[in-house]
C-alpha positions in Angstrom: 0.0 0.0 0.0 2.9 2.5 0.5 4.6 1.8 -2.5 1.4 2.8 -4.4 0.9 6.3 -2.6 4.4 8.0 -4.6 3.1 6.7 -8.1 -0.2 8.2 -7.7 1.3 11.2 -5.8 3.5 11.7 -9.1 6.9 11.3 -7.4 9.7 10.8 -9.6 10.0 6.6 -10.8 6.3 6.7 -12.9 6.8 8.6 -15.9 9.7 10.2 -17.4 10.3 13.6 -16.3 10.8 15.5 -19.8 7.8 13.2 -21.9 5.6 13.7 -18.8 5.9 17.5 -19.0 5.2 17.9 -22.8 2.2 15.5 -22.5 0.8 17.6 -19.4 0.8 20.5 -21.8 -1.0 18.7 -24.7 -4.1 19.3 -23.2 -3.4 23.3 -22.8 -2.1 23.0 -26.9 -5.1 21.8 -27.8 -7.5 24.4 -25.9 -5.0 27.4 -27.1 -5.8 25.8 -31.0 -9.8 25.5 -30.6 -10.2 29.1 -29.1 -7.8 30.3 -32.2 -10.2 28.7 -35.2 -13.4 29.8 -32.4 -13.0 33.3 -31.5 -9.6 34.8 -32.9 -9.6 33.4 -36.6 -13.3 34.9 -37.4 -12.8 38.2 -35.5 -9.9 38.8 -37.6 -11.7 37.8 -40.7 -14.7 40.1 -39.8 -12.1 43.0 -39.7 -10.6 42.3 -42.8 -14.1 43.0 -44.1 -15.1 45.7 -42.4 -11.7 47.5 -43.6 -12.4 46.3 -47.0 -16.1 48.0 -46.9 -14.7 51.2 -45.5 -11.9 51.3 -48.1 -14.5 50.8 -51.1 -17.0 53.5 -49.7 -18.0 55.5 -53.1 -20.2 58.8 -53.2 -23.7 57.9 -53.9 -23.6 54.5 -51.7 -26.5 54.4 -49.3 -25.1 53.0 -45.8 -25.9 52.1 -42.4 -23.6 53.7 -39.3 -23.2 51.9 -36.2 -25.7 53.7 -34.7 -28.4 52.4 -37.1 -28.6 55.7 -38.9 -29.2 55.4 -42.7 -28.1 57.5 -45.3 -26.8 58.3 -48.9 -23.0 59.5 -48.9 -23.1 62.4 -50.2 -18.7 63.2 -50.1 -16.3 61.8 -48.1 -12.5 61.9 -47.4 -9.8 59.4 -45.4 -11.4 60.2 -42.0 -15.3 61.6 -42.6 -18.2 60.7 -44.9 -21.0 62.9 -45.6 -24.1 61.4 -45.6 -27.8 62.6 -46.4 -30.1 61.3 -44.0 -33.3 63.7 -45.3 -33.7 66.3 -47.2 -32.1 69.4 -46.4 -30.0 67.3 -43.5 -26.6 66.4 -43.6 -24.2 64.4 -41.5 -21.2 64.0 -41.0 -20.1 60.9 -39.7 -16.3 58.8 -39.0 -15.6 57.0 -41.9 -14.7 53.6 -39.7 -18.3 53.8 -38.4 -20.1 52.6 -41.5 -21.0 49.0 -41.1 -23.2 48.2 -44.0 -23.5 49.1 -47.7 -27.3 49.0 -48.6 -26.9 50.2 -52.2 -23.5 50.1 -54.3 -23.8 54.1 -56.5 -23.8 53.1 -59.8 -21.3 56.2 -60.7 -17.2 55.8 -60.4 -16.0 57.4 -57.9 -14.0 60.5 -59.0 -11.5 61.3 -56.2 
């Protein structure tokens, strides 16, 4: 009965020291790898296209903003976009805060 109470104890004699480490951490591998392809992998993804959508912005696109305002860009620059929200109303809004394109403008863009 005493000679049992070391192995299970994990004193030195059951495994060997160096393969018993890297197979303790096999377990910690394999929950670093399934929150990578859960949670980082598509948040990266989703801001790849978001940066793709803000980059492609064109005058004459109608958009949602993050706060659920809609409107039709009216001009826009690297850090602002104008957008028309009624008529005789104008906004101006941060370029980064344009989630959704609702309508593509059907005219080039000529900035």
């Amino acid at each position: 009965m005493h000679d049992v109470i070391p192995l299970l104890m994990g004193a030195p004699g059951g495994e060997g020291g160096a393969q018993g480490f890297f197979v303790s951490l096999l377990p910690i591998a394999a929950m670093v790898g399934i929150l990578w392809f859960l949670l980082i992998r598509p948040q990266q993804r989703e801001q790849q296209r978001h940066g793709a959508l803000v980059k492609n912005l064109r005058k004459g696109d109608e958009v949602v903003t993050v706060g659920g305002l809609y409107g039709r860009i009216m001009s826009l620059n690297e850090e602002k976009v104008s957008l028309k929200v009624a008529d005789g109303v104008k906004v101006d809004v941060e370029r980064s805060k344009v989630t959704r394109v609702l309508n593509k403008s059907a005219e080039p863009d000529k900035s």
